[in-house]
BARODO-559951 format. One line per 3 residues: number of its first residue (from 0); their letters; for each residue z, y, x of C-alpha. Coordinates in Angstrom, 3 decimals, decimal comma. Each point is the difference from the previous one (the first is absolute). Example, Ala and Ser with C-alpha at 12.3 -4.5 7.8 and 13.67 -1.06 7.14 Angstrom:
0) AS) 7,800/-4,500/12,300  -0,660/3,440/1,370 .
***
This chain:
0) XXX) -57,529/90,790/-50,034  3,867/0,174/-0,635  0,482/3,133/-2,120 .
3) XXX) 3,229/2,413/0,146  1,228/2,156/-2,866  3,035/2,295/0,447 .
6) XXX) 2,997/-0,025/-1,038  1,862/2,117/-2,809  3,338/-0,290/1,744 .
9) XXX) -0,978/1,293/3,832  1,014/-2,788/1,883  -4,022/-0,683/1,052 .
12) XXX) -2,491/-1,882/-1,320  -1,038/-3,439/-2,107  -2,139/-2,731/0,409 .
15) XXX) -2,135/0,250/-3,293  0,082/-3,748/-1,126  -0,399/-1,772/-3,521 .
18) XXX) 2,470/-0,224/-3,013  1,672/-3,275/-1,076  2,075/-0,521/-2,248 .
21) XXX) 1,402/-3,593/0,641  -0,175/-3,046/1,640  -3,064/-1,151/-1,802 .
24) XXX) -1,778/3,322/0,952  0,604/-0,343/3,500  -1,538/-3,936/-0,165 .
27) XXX) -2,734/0,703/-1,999  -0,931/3,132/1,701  0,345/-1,086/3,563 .
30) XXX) -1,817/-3,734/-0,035  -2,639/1,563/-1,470  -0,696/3,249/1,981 .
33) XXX) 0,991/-1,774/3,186  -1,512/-3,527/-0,771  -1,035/-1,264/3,536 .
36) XXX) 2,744/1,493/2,087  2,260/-2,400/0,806  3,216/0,319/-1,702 .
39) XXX) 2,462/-2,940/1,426  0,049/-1,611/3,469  2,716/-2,488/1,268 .
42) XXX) -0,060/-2,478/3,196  1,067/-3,603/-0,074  -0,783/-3,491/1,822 .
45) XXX) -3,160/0,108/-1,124  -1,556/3,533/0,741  0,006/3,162/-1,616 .
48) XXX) -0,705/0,307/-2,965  -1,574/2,932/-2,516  -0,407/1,253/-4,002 .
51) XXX) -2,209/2,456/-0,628  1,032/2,512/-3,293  -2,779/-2,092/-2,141 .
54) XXX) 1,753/-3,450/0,464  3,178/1,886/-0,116  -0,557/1,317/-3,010 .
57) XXX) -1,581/-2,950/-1,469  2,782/-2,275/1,183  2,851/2,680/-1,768 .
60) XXX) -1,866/-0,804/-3,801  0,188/-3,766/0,620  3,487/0,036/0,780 .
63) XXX) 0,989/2,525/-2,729  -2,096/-2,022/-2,752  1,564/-3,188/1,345 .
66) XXX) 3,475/1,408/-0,401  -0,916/1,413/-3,075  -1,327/-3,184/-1,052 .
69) XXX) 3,445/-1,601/0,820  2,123/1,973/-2,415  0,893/2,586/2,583 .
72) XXX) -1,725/3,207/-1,653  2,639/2,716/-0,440  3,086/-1,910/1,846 .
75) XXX) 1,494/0,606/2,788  -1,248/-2,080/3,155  1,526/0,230/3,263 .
78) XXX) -1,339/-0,338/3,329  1,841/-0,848/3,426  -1,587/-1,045/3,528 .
81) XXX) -0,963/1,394/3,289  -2,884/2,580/0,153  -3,123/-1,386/-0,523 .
84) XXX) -3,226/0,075/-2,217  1,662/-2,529/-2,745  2,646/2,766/-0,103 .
87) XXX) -2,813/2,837/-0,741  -1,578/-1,789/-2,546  2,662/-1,004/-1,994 .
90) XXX) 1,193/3,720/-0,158  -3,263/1,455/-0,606  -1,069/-2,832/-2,878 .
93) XXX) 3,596/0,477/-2,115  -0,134/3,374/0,239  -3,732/0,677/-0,788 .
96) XXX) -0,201/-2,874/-2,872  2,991/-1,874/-0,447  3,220/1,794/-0,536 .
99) XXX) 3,331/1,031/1,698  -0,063/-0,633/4,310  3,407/-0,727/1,285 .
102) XXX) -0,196/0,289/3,857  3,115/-2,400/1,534  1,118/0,169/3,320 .
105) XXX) -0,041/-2,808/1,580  2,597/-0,997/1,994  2,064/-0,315/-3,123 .
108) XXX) 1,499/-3,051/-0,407  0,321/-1,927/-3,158  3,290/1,724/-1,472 .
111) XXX) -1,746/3,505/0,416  -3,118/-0,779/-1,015  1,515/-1,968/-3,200 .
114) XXX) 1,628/2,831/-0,656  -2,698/2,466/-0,042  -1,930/-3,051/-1,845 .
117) XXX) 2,455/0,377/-2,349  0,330/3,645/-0,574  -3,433/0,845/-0,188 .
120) XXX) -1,030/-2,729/-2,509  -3,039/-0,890/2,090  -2,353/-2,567/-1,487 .
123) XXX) -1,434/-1,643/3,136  -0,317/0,895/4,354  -2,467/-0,383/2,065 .
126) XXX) 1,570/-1,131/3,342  -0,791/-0,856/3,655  0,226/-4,282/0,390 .
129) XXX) 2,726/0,507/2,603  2,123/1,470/-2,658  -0,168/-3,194/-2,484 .
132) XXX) 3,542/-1,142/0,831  1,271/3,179/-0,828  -2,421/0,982/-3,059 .
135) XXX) 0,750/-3,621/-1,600  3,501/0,519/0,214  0,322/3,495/-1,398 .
138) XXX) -2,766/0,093/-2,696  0,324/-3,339/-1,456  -1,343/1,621/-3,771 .
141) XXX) -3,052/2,110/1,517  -3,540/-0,675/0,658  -0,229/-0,609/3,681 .
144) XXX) -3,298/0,651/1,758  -0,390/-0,298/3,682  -2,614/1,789/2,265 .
147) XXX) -1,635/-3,261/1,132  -0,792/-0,299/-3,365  -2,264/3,275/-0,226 .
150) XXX) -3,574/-2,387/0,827  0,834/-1,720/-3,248  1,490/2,966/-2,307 .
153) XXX) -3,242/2,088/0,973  -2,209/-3,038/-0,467  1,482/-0,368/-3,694 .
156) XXX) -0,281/3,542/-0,615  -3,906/0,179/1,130  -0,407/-2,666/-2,231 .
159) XXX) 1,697/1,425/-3,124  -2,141/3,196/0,852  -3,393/-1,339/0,086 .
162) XXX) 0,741/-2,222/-3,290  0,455/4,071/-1,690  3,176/0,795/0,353 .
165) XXX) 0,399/4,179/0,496  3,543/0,085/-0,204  0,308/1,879/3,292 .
168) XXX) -2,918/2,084/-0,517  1,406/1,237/-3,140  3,521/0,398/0,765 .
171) XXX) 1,831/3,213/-0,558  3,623/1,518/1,100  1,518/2,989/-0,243 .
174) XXX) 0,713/1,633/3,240  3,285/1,408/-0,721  1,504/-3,177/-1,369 .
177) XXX) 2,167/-2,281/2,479  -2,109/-1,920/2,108  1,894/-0,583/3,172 .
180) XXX) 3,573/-1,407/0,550  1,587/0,289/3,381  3,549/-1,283/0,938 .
183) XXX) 1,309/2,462/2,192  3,854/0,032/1,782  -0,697/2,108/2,804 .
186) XXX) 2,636/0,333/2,476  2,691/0,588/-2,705  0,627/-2,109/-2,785 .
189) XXX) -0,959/-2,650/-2,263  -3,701/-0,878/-1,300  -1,543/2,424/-2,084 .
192) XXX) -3,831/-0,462/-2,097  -1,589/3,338/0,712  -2,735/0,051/-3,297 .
195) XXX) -3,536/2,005/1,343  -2,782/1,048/-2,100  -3,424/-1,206/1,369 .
198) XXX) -0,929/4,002/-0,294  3,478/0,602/2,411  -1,810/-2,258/2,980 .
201) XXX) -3,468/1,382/-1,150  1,195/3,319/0,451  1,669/-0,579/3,231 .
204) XXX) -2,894/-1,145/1,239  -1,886/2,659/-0,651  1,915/2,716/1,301 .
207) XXX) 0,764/-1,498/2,849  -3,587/-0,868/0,469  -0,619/4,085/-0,467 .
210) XXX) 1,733/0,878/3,365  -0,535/-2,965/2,118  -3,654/-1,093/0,142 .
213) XXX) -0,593/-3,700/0,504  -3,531/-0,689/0,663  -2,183/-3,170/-0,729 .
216) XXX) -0,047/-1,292/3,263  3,918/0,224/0,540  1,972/-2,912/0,065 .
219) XXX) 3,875/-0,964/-0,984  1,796/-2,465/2,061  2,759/-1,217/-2,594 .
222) XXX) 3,114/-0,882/1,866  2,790/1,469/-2,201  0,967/-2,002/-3,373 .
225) XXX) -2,300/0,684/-2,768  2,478/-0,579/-2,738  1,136/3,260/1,130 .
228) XXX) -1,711/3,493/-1,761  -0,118/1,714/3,378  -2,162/-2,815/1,528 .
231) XXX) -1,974/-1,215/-2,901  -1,042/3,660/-1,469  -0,635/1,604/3,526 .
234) XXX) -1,188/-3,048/2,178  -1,749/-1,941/-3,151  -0,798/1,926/-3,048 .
237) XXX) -1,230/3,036/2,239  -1,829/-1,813/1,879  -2,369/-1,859/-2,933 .
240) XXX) 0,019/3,183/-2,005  -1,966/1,623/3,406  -2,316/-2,866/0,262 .
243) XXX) 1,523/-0,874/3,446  0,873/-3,532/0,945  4,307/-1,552/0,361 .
246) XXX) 0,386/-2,681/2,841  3,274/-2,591/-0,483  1,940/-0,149/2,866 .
249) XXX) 1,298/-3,754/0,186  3,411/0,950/1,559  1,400/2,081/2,424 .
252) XXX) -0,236/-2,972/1,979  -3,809/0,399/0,156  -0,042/3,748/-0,493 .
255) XXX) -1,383/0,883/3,775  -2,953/-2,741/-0,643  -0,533/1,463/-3,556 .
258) XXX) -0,119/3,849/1,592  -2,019/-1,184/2,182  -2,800/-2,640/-2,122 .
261) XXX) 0,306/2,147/-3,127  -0,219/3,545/1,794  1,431/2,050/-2,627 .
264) XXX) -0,219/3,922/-0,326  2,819/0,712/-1,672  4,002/-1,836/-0,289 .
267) XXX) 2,561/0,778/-2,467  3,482/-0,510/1,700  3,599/0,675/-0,442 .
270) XXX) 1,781/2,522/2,822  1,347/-3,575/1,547  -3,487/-1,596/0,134 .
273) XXX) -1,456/2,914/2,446  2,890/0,750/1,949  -0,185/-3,360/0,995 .
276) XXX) -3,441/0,484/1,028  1,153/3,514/1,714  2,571/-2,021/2,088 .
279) XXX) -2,479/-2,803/0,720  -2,358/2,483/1,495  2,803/1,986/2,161 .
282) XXX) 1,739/-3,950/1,253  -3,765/-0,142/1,402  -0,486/3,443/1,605 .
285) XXX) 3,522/-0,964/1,718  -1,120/-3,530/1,312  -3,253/1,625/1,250 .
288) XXX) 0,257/0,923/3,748  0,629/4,092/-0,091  -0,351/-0,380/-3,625 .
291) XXX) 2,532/2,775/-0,996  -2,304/2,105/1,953  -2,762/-0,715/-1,448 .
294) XXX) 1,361/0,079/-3,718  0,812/3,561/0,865  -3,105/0,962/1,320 .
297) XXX) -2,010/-1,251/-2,665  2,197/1,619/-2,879  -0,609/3,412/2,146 .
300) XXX) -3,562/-0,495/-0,123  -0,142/-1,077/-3,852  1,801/3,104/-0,616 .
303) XXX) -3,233/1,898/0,756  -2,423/-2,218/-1,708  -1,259/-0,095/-3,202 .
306) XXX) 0,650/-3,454/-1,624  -3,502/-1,902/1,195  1,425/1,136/3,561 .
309) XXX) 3,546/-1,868/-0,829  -1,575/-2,810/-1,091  -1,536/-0,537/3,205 .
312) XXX) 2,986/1,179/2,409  1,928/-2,588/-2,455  -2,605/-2,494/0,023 .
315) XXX) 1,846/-2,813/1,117  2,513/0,458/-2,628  -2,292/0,718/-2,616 .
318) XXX) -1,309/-3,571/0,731  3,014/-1,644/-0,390  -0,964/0,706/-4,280 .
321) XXX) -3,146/-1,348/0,516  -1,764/3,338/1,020  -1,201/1,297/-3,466 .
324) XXX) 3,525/1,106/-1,155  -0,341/3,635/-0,978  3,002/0,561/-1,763 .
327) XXX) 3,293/-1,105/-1,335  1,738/0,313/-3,529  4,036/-0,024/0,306 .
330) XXX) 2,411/-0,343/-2,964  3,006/-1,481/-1,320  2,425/1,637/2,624 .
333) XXX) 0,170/2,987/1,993  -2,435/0,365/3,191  1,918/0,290/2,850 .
336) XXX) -2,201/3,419/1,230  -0,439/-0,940/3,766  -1,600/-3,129/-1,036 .
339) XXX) -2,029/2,055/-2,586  -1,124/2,594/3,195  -0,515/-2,895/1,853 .
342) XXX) -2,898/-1,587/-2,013  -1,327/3,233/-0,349  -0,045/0,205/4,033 .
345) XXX) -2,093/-2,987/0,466  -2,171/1,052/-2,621  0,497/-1,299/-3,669 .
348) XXX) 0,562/1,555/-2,657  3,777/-0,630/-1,625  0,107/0,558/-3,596 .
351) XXX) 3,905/0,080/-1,441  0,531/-0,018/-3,926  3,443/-0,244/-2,322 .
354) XXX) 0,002/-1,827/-3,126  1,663/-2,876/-1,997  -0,430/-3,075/-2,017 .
357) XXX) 0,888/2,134/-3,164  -2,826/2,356/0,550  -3,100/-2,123/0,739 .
360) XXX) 1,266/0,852/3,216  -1,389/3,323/1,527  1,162/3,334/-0,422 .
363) XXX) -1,119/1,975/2,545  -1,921/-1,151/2,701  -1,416/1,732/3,622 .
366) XXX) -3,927/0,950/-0,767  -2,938/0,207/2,160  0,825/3,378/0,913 .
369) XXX) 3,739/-0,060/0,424  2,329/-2,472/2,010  3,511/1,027/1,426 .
372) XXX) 2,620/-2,472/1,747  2,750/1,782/-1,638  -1,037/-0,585/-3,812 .
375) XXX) -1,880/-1,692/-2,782  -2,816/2,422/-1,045  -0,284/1,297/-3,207 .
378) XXX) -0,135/-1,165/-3,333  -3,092/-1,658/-1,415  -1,992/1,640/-2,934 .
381) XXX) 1,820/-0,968/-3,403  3,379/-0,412/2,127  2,622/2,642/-0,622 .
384) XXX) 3,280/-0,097/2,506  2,973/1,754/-0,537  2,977/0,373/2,287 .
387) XXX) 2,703/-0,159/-2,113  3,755/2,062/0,029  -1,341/1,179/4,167 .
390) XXX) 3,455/1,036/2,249  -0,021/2,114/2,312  -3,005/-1,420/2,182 .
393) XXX) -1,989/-0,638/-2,741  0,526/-3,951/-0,521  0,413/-1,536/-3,213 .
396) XXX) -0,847/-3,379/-1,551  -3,686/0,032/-0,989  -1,571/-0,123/-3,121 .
399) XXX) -3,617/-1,462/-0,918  -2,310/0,668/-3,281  -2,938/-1,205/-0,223 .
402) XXX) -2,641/-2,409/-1,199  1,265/-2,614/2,681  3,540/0,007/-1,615 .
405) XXX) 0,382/-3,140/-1,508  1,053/-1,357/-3,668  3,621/-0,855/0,462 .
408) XXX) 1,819/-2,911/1,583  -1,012/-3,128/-2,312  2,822/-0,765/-2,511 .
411) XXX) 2,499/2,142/1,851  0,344/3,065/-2,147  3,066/1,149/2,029 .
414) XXX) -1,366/0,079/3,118  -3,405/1,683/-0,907  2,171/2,828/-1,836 .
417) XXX) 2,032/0,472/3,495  -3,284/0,601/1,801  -2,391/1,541/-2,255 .
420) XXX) 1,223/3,333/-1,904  -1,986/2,869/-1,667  -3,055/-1,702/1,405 .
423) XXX) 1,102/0,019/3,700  0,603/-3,311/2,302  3,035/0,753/2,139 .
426) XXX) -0,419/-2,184/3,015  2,995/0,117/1,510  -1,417/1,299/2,978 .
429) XXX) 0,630/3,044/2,040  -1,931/2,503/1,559  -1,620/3,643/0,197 .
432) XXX) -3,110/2,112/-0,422  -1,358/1,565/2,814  -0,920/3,627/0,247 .
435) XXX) -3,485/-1,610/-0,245  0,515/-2,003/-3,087  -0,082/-3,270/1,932 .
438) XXX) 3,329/-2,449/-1,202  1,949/-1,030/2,814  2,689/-3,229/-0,688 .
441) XXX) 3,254/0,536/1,427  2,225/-2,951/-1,034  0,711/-2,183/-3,232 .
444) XXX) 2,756/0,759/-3,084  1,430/-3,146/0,295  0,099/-0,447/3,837 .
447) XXX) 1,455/3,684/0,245  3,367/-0,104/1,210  1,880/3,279/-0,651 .
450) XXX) 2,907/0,865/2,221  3,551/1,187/-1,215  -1,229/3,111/1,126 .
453) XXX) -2,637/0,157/-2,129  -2,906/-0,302/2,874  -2,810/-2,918/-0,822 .
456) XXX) -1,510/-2,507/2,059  -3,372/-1,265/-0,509  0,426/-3,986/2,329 .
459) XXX) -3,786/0,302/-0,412  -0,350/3,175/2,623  2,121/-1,716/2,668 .
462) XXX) -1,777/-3,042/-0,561  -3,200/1,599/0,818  1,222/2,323/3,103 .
465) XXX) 1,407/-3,804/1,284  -3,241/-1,799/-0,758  -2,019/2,650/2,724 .
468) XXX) 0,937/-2,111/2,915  -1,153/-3,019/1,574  3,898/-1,642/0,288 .
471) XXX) -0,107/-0,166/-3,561  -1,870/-2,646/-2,038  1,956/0,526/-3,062 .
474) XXX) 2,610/2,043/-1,431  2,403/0,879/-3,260  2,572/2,606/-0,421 .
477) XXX) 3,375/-0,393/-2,165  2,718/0,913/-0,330  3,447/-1,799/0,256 .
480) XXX) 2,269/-0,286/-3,115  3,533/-0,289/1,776  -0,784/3,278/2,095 .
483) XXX) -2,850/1,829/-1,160  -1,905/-0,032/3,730  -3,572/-0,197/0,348 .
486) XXX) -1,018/-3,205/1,488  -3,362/-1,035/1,506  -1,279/-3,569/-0,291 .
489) XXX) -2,496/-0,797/2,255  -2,404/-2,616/1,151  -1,235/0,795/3,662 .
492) XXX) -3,661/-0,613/0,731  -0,962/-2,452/1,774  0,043/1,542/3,291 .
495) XXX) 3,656/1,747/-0,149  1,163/-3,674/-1,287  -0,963/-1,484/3,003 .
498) XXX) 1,230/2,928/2,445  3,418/-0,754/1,650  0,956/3,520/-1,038 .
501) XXX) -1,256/0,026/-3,289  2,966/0,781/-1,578  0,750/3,363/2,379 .
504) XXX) -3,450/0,759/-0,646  0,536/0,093/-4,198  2,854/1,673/0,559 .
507) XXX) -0,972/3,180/1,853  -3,495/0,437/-2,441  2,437/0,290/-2,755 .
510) XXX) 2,126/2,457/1,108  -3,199/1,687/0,888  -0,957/0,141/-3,507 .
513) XXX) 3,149/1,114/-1,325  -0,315/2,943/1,961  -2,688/1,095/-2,031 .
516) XXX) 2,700/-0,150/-3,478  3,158/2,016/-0,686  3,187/-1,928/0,579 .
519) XXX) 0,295/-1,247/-3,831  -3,441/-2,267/0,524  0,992/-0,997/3,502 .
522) XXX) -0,217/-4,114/-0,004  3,401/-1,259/1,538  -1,024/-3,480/0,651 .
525) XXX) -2,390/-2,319/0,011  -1,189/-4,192/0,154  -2,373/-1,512/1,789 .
528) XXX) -1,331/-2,188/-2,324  -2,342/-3,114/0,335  -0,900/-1,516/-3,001 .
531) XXX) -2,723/1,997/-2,415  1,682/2,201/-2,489  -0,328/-0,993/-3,642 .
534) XXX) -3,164/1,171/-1,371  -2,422/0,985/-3,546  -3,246/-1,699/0,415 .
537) XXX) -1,311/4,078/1,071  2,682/-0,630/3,037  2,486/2,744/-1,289 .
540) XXX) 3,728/-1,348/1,125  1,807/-0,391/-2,907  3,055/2,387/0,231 .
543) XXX) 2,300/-1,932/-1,772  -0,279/-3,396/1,558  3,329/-1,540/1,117 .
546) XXX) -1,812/-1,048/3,091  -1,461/2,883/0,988  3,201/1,739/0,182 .
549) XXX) 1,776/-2,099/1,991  2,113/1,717/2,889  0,562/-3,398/1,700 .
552) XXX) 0,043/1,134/3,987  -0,044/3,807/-0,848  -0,372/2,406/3,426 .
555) XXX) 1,749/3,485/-0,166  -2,281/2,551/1,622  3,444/1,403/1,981 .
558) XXX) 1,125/-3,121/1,748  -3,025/-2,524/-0,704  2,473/-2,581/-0,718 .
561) XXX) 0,095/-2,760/-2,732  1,774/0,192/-2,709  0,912/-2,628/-2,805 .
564) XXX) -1,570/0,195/-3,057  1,149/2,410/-2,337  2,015/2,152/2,656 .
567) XXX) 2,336/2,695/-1,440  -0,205/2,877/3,136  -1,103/3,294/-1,514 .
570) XXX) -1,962/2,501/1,643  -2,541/2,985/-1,553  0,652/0,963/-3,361 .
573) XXX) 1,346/-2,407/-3,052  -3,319/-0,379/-2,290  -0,391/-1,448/-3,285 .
576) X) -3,011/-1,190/-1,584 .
***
């Protein structure tokens, strides 16, 4: 039976779960007190297919000792490919016997990944075979393993081990030495190596393991990247430390017949993953005869039901996920909260969390016993958060200490003294605390624009009062240079694309939302864009991209007219970033 244990800071109570200290601890511990639950599932041509924690664990010492046995104990080895078990076990075998795991994203092409090749020193990567082209090219000096390989490198490594070779078994690390390299840019500037202790993930886990219970019989769906921290500590590393199982989605492509064959309990998504979903599910209440009278009637009549009752007045959209999904994990971006009450309406639970690359990622997280649409929860135990230099309304950039905080940027002194002073990690973020504790994020430093009046603008809270209807697919505020107006690019959904008065339509919901902001964050115009913005692999839009802030065919709200590129009209207050 699950046991509880309360808190010493009065925000409720913990899961009481066992203490790890690394990597290693978390694979040792978990394949063998959960041996014959299945701990990897994945679909292909032929079937689906299963590992149990035994061969798991079995299969993560023959890779390590082959590796080791190739010259690779201590390096640095990369690994790059879509989600899948090969992915897994390369992670888990470098980090629990090998050396230094260096997670790649990869849609890099050859220049990038050359370069972080390069910068990191990285002895050898493990790689996906449709990445050859690109690996052989950038890496022409590193060991190159692909996955199709992994029958052969665990055959050698069996081998080695039954001829008496204990390397694995006797291997040792120190958890707070560097023992994970990520490459992060974000939405801002160039590549960066964020360096993690295998005690900052191990720690993460835990605590976030202490307030969210994940129980044996649970199972992950991986969809987003799992070179990413977000994905691979919350939909991967939390997942085997519990004893539950992880399911590869193949691609979105085949993400409905994964949902659906796989039956997962639980997804980890970004904010643009499920309000897709949300405005999936309203497009078919609307083509349903009397289906906006339905919809209504049935969120009435959740509204008075516990969540077993939701389920079943939702039923038909709770089978669209397969029918076992019980709750969703959302990070990376802010929730827009309609889309957050939504899910709760049809009866799932929505779990929303804020963290980053540079601190293993969580900070605070919503717990068992507290979820709002309008925040981020609290922090978790061993996480401190400090609003820093608070105006008037209480917002300042916040500040994170911690054992999640990682080591420094790798090789890049300069940069890890900007971010980490006196033992705090400024993020560059900026939010609030709640009268309730709870951290609510209002905008980013860098995206801030600041008018000549002083006043600021957070892009990030139009953007999410814009992404609460169904006319919008996709959206991203900026502002222009020349004039200092707030512009709104925006890609209509499907259905106000193909409407004849699509455009009119746009129009009016935005002037609808800037009645909700003074006249200084008022948007003046707007684009209706068609091609995808550019993205980071977690699907933030990347602020700075020429691209995305074209005003090619820019609409003023006044007249809804064109205008050329780069128009010089002024209306609303001059603004400087």
């Amino acid at each position: 039976m699950m046991k509880q244990k309360k808190k010493n800071d009065g925000t409720g109570y913990v899961h009481d779960i066992r203490d790890i200290t690394s990597v290693r601890d978390l694979v040792l511990s978990s394949c063998e007190l959960y041996a014959d639950n299945i701990a990897f599932l994945w679909r292909d041509k032929e079937g689906t297919h299963t590992v149990t924690y035994r061969e798991a664990g079995e299969n993560i010492r023959a890779v390590a000792t082959e590796l080791s046995a190739m010259g690779l104990r201590g390096k640095k080895i990369a690994v790059m490919g879509d989600n899948s078990y090969q992915w897994a076990l390369s992670y888990l075998a470098v980090c629990s016997g090998v050396g230094i795991i260096m997670p790649v994203d990869k849609d890099y092409g050859a220049e990038q990944l050359e370069f972080v090749m390069r910068d990191s020193g990285a002895a050898a990567i493990i790689y996906q075979d449709r990445l050859e082209k690109t690996v052989n090219a950038a890496c022409p000096d590193a060991v190159t393993i692909s996955f199709s390989t992994f029958p052969a490198l665990i055959a050698a490594g069996r081998e080695k081990i039954a001829a008496g070779d204990t390397g694995y078994d006797t291997y040792s690390l120190n958890p707070h030495d560097f023992g994970v390299l990520l490459y992060t840019s974000g939405t801002m500037g160039v590549a960066k190596g964020v360096m993690l202790s295998q005690y900052n993930i191990a720690s993460n886990v835990m605590e976030a393991m202490r307030v969210i219970h994940v129980y044996e019989g649970d199972r992950a769906l991986s969809v987003l990247p799992l070179h990413h921290t977000y994905e691979c500590v919350a939909g991967f590393l939390s997942f085997f430390f519990s004893g539950a199982s992880i399911a590869y989605n193949a691609s979105l492509r085949t993400l409905m017949g994964d949902l659906r064959e796989l039956q997962p309990t639980v997804l980890v998504v970004v904010p643009l993953l499920i309000s897709t979903f949300y405005k999936k599910i309203r497009t078919k209440y609307r083509e349903m005869k009397c289906g906006k009278l339905i919809y209504c009637l049935q969120c009435g009549l959740a509204a008075m039901l516990p969540k077993g009752g939701r389920r079943r007045v939702f039923g038909a959209v709770h089978r669209i996920f397969g029918g076992r999904v019980r709750a969703f994990l959302c990070g990376a971006a802010p929730l827009p909260p309609e889309v957050f009450s939504a899910f709760v309406r049809y009866g799932f639970d929505v779990f929303t969390g804020y963290g980053l690359t540079e601190t293993s990622p969580v900070c605070t997280m919503h717990s068992d016993w507290y979820r709002s649409p309008d925040d981020v929860g609290h922090p978790i135990a061993g996480v401190r958060v400090r609003i820093t230099d608070p105006d008037e309304n209480g917002e300042g950039e916040i500040a994170i200490r911690g054992n999640n905080v990682m080591i420094g940027y790798y090789n890049n002194p300069e940069e890890t003294a900007k971010v980490l002073r006196d033992g705090w990690f400024y993020t560059g973020d900026i939010g609030i605390r709640k009268p309730n504790g709870a951290i609510k994020i209002t905008g980013r430093a860098k995206s801030m624009i600041v008018t000549e009046g002083g006043k600021k603008i957070f892009p990030e809270e139009l953007e999410s009062c814009l992404m609460n209807s169904d006319l919008i697919g996709d959206c991203f505020v900026f502002q222009k240079p020349d004039n200092g107006n707030i512009v709104a690019s925006v890609i209509p959904s499907d259905e106000a694309g193909k409407s004849e008065d699509g455009e009119a339509a746009v129009a009016e919901y935005i002037k609808s939302v800037n009645d909700k902001f003074p006249a200084y964050k008022k948007i003046r115009s707007f684009i209706l864009r068609h091609i995808p913005f550019e993205k980071t692999s977690t699907k933030k839009t990347k602020r700075f991209s020429e691209s995305n802030l074209s005003t090619e065919g820019e609409i003023k709200l006044d007249s809804s007219r064109a205008l050329p590129g780069g128009d010089k009209e002024k209306s609303g207050e001059k603004s400087k970033k």
